[in-house]
N, C-alpha and C positions, 0 to 999 in steps of 0.2 A: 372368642373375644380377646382381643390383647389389652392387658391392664398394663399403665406405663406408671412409674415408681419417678417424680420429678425432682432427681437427683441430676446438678450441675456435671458434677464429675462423671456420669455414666449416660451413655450413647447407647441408645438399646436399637438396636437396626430389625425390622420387621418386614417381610413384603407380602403383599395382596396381589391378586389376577387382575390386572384392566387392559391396557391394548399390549402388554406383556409385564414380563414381573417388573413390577417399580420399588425401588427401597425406601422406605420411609423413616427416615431418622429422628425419633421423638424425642428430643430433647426442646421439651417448653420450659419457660421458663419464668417467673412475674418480675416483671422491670422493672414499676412502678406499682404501689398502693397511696392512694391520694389519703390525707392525715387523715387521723381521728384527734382530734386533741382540741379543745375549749381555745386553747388560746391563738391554734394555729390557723392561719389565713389561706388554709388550702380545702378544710372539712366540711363534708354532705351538710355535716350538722348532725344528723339522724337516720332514721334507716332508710335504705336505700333499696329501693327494689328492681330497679333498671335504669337502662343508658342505651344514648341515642349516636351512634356515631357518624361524625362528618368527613375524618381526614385522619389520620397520624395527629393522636394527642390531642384533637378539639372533639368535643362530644356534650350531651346535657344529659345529666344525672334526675333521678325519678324520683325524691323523698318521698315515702307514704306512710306515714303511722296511722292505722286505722284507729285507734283505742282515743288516742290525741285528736283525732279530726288534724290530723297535719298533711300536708301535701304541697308541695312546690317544685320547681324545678331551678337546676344549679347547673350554670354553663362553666364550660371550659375550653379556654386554648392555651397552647403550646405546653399542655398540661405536664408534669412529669410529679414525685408523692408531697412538692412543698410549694408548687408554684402552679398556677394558670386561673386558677378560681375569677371569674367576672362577680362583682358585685360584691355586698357585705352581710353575713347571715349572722345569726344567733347560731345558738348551739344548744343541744338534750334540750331539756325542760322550756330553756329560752323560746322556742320554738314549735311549744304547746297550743292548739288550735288556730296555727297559721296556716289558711290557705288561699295561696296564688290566686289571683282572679284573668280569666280571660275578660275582658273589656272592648265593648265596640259604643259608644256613646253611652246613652241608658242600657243597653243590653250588657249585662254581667249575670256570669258563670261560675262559682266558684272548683276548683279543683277539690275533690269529692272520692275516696277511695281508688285512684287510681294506678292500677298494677303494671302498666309497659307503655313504654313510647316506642316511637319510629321516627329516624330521619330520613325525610323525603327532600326532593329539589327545593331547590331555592334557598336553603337551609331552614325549612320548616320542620317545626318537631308538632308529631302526629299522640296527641294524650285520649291513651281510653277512659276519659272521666267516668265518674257514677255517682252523677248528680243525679237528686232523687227520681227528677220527673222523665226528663228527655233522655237521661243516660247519652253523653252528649260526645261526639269525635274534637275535641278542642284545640286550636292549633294556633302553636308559636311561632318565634322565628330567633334563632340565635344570632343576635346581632353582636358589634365590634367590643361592646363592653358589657352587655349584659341580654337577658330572654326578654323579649317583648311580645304582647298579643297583637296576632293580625286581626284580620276580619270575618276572618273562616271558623267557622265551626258547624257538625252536622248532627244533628238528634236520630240517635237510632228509635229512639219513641216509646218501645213497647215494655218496658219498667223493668226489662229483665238485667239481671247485670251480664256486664259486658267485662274482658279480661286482656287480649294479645293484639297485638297490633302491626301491621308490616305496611311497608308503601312499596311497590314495584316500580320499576323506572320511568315509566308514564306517566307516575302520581296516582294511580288508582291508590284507592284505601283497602284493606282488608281486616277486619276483627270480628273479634269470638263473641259471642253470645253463650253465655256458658253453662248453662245445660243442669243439673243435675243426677242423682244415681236411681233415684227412684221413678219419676214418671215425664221429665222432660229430657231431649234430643238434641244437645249443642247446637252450635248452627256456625257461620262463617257468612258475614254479611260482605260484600263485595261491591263500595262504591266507587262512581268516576270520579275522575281529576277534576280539581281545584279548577283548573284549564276549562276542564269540558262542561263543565256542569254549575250554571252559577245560583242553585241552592248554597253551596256554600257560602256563599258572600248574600244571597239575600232573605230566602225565608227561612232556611237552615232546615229543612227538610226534604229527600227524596226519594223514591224507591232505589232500592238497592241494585244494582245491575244484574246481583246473582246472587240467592242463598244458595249454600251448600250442608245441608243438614247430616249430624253425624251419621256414621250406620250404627252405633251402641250407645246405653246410655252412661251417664260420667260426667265428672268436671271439667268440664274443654279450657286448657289454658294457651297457651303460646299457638301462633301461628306465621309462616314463613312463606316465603313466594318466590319464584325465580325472576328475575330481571322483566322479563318476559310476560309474565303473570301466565305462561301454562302450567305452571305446577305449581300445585298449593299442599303444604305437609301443616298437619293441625293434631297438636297434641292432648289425649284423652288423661288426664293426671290418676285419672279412680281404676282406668284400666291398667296402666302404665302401656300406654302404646303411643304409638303416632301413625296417623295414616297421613298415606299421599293422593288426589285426585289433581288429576288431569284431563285441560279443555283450556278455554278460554271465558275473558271476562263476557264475552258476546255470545258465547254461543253455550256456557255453561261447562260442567265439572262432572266426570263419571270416577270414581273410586277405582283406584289400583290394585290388586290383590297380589299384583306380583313385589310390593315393598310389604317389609315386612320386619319393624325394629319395636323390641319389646326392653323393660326393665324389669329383672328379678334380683336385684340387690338388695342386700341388707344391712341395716346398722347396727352393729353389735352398741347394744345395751342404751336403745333408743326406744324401750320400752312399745316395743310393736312398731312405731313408726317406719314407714317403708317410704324409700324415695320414689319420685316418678319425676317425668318429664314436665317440663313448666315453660320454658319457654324458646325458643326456634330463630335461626338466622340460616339463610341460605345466602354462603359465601359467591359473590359472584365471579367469574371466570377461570376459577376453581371449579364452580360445583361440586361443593361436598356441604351438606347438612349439618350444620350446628346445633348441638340440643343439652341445652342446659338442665340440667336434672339433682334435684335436693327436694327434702322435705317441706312443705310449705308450712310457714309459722312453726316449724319442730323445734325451737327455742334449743339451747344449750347442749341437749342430748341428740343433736343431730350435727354437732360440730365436726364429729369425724369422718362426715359425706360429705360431699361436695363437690360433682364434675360437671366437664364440658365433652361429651363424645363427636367425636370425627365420623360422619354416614355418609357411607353410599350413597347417592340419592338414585339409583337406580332401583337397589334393593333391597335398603335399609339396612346393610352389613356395618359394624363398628370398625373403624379403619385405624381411631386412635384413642388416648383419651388424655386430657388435662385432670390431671385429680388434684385439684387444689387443696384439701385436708390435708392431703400426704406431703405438698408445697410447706400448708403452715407448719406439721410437725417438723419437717425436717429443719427449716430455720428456726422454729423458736422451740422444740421440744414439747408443746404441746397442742392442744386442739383449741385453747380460749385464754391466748396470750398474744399480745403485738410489744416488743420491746418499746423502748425512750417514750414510757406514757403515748404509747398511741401513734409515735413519729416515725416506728423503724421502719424505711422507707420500699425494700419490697414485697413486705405481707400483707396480708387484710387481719390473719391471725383468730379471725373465729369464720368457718366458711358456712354461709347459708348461702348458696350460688342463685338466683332468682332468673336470672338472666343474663344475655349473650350477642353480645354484638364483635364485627371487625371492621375493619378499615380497607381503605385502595392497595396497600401493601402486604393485607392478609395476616397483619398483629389481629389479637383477639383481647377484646374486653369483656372481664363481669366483672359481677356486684358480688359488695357483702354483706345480706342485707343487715345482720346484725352485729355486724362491723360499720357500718356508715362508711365502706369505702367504694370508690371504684377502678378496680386492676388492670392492667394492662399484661398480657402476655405475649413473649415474641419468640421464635424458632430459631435455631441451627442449622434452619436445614431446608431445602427448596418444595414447594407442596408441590407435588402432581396435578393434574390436571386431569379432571373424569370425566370423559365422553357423556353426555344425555343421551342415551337409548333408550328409552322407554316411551317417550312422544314420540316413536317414526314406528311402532307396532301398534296397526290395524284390525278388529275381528272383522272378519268377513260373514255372508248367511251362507256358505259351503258348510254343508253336514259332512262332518270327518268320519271316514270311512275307517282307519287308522293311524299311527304314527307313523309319520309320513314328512317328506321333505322332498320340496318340486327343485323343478330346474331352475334355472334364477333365467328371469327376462327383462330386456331383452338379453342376447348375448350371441355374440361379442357387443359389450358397452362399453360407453365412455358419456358419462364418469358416475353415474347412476342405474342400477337397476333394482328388481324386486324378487324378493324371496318369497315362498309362500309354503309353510309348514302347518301339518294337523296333527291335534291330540285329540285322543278317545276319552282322557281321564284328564281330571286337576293332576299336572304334574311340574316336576322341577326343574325346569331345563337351562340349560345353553347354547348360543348361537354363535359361534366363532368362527373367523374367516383367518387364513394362512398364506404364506406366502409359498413359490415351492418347494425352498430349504424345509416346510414344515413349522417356520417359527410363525406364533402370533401377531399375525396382524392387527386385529379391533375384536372385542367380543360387544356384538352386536346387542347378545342378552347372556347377562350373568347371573346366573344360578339363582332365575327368579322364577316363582310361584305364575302356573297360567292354568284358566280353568279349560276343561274340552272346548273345542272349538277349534276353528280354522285360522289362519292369521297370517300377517304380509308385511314384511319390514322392507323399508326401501335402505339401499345399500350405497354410501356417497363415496365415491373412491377417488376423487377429486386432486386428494395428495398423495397420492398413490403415482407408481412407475407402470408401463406398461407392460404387459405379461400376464402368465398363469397363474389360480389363486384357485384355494379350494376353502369350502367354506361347509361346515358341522354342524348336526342338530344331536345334541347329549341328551340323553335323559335317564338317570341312574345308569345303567350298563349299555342302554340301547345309544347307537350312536348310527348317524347316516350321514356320509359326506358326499356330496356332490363337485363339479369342477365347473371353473369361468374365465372369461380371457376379459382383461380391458386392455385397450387397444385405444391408443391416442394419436 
C-alpha cells in the first residue's frame, strides 16, 4: 500500500500495472474548508456527516446530530471556505432539535437520523432518513436559492435502519439496510427510478427490484454503483472490508471474490478504536473506487485518522490515499485546531472523514464530521483511467482438467474475440495481452483472486492496429502464453 504524506512542497511519483506502467503523482491537496464560525455566513452549523455533489463547488451538506434530534440539509453553489451557502441557518446549540421536513400536502416526514445522501438527475438529493416507522428514501431538490421538498419519497418499511445511499445514472436508488454483528445479514435494497416507477410520487411503496444480501455478518455502511449499475461495492464497517457484486438491476447480483480491499489501520492512542470503511463513491470515467474510511462517532481520540483511498475497482488494490489528518497537522500543527476562530480557509482542522463524494472534473469532497465542514480536494496531476475487466469474465460448466489456457477464437479477428482459461485450484492470476515488441497492451485480469473453474473473457481490440499479439495466463510462477493476429 502506498501511504502519501499531503505535503504541498513534495511530489511523490508512484506507479501501478494497468494497460502499462502509469505514474501517478499524489500531490492532493484541500482548497477549500467551508467556515466553522457562529457568526460566519458560510457554516454547516453542526456536524456534518455527508455531501451530495452536483458540479464543481455546488453540492448539499448532511447535518445529523443524533443526541440533538437535529438533521437538515445545506445547499451550496459556487461554493469556495467563505461563500456559496443558500439560505439562513443557526448555529451549535441554535440548532438543537431542528429537523427538516419533507412536505407533500398533509403528508410530512420529518428528517430522522440520517447518515448519507446521493445526488441524482435532475439535481435531486436522495436522504436515507430513519424515521421511526417506514424508514423512508426522502427526496429533495437543490434549487437556485435554497433545498426544497419534491414529491418523491419511498418507504423501505421493514423498521430496520437503513445507512448508504448511491443513485446510478438511470436514477435507480440503492441503500443499505444495515445489518448487525450478531444475528442479522446487511442487505442493499435496489429500487427503480423516480422515471420508471410511480410508487414514488404516489403510495410510496414498492418492492425492491433486487436485494443483495451480505455474505458476513456486520454493520453495512456506505454503498457505491457504477454509472451503469453492474457493479455495486458495499462496505462491512465491523469487518473492515468492502465487497464488490456484479449483475444487474434486472437480472440480480453474484458476489466477486476476485476484489478484494480490507482495512488493518490503527490509531495510535484511540484507546482500541479501529477505523473501517464507511462510506463509497465510484468515480465515473475514471473508474476507480472511492472509500472514505474513519472511526465512527470516535470523538476527539480519532482525530489523527482520517482518509480517502484510491481502489482498483477490478481488485480492490489501493492505488492512492488522501490522508487528511496528516493535511490538518501539517497546516495547523495539530490534530484539533482550525486557525482565525474556525475561518482558516483550507483545513477542516479536526478530521472525522464520514464520507466522499467528486465531481465532473474529478476534485474530491468530504466531511468533517466534527468539524461542521465540508472539503474540497484538488490534484496536480491527471488521473488515469482503469479499464473495467471484471464484467467481460464468464464461468462456464467445463470441468477443468487443469491449468490451462485455450486458443482465443475466433482468429484471425477483428475487433473481438474470446479467451477461455481453467483452474484446478482458487488461485491468483493474471491475463495480459502484448504487443510484439513485448510491451503491455491491456491486462485483461490483474492479479485477482478466481475460485477453480473454467472461464471466458471476451477481448475488444477495437483501438488496436492491425497485427500480431500475444496474450498470458500468470499464476504465481506458472505462466502460458498463446499467439493472435487482428486483422482489419
Amino acid at each position: 500500500m502506498k501511504k502519501i504524506l499531503l505535503l504541498l512542497s513534495i511530489s511523490i511519483i508512484i506507479t501501478f500495472n494497468l494497460n502499462a506502467q502509469v505514474v501517478w503523482d499524489s500531490s492532493w491537496y484541500c482548497a477549500y474548508a467551508t467556515w466553522d464560525h457562529p457568526d460566519g455566513i458560510n457554516a454547516t452549523g453542526n456536524r456534518t456527516a455527508s455531501v451530495a455533489v452536483f458540479s464543481p463547488n455546488t453540492f448539499v451538506a448532511l447535518v445529523n446530530h443524533p443526541v440533538w434530534n437535529t438533521a437538515y440539509l445545506v445547499g451550496y453553489r459556487d461554493a469556495d471556505s467563505m461563500n456559496g451557502r443558500l439560505g439562513t441557518y443557526g448555529f451549535g446549540t441554535a440548532m438543537r432539535n431542528f429537523r427538516m421536513q419533507w412536505i407533500r400536502g398533509f403528508d410530512v416526514v420529518e428528517m430522522l437520523r440520517p447518515w448519507d445522501v446521493a445526488a441524482g438527475p435532475n439535481n435531486y438529493v436522495y436522504v436515507a432518513n430513519n424515521d421511526t416507522v417506514e424508514r423512508n428514501i426522502l427526496v429533495f431538490e437543490l434549487g437556485t436559492d435554497s433545498v426544497y421538498s419534491t414529491d418523491y419519497r419511498m418507504a423501505t418499511v421493514d423498521n430496520k435502519p437503513i445507512f448508504g445511499i448511491d443513485v446510478d445514472a438511470s436514477g435507480r436508488v440503492y441503500v443499505t439496510k444495515e445489518g448487525n454483528e450478531t444475528n442479522e445479514y446487511g442487505r442493499v435494497l435496489v429500487y427503480n427510478s423516480i422515471q420508471n416507477d410511480p410508487a414514488w410520487g404516489g403510495v410510496h411503496f414498492s418492492q425492491p427490484l433486487q436485494t443483495i444480501t451480505m455474505p458476513e455478518l456486520g454493520f453495512i455502511r456506505g454503498v457505491a454503483v457504477s454509472p451503469d449499475g453492474r457493479l455495486v461495492y458495499v462496505s462491512n464497517y465491523s469487518q473492515r472490508k468492502i465487497y464488490c457484486f456484479i449483475g444487474s438491476p434486472t437480472q440480480g447480483y453474484t458476489l466477486y471474490n476476485g476484489f478484494n480491499f480490507t482495512i488493518d489501520d490503527t490509531i495510535p492512542g484511540a484507546g482500541g478504536r479501529r477505523p473501517g470503511p464507511l462510506n463509497l463513491k465510484f468515480m465515473p470515467e475514471k473508474n476507480i473506487l472511492l472509500v472514505a474510511c474513519d472511526t465512527l462517532l470516535g470523538g476527539s481520540s480519532s482525530y489523527p485518522y482520517g482518509r480517502v483511498y484510491f481502489v482498483n475497482p477490478n481488485n480492490g488494490e489501493k492505488i492512492d490515499t488522501i490522508d487528511a489528518a496528516a493535511w490538518n497537522f501539517y497546516i495547523t500543527g495539530a490534530y484539533n485546531h482550525r486557525g482565525d476562530d474556525g475561518r482558516q480557509g483550507n483545513v477542516s482542522g479536526y478530521t472525522s472523514l464520514y464520507a466522499v463524494d467528486c465531481d465532473n472534473e474529478f476534485n474530491v469532497y468530504t466531511v468533517s464530521y466534527y468539524g461542521w465542514t465540508v472539503d474540497k480536494w484538488v490534484r496536480t496531476f491527471e488521473l488515469p483511467t482503469i479499464p473495467i475487466t471484471i464484467l467481460d469474465v464468464e464461468k462456464t460448466e467445463t470441468i477443468p482438467q487443469k491449468f490451462d489456457l485455450k486458443q482465443n477464437y475466433p482468429n484471425p479477428f477483428n475487433p473481438q474475440t474470446t479467451i477461455e482459461f481453467s483452474l484446478t485450484e482458487r488461485s491468483k492470476i493474471s491475463l495480459v495481452v502484448y504487443n510484439a515488441l513485448g510491451e503491455v497492451v491491456t491486462e485483461l485480469i490483474s492479479d485477482a483472486e478466481f475460485d477453480a473453474g473454467s472461464y471466458k473473457i471476451t477481448f475488444d481490440a477495437s483501438k488496436l492496429s492491425s497485427g500480431t499479439y500475444f496474450y498470458s495466463l500468470i499464476e504465481g510462477t506458472n505462466k502460458i502464453t498463446k499467439k493472435m493476429t487482428l486483422i482489419k
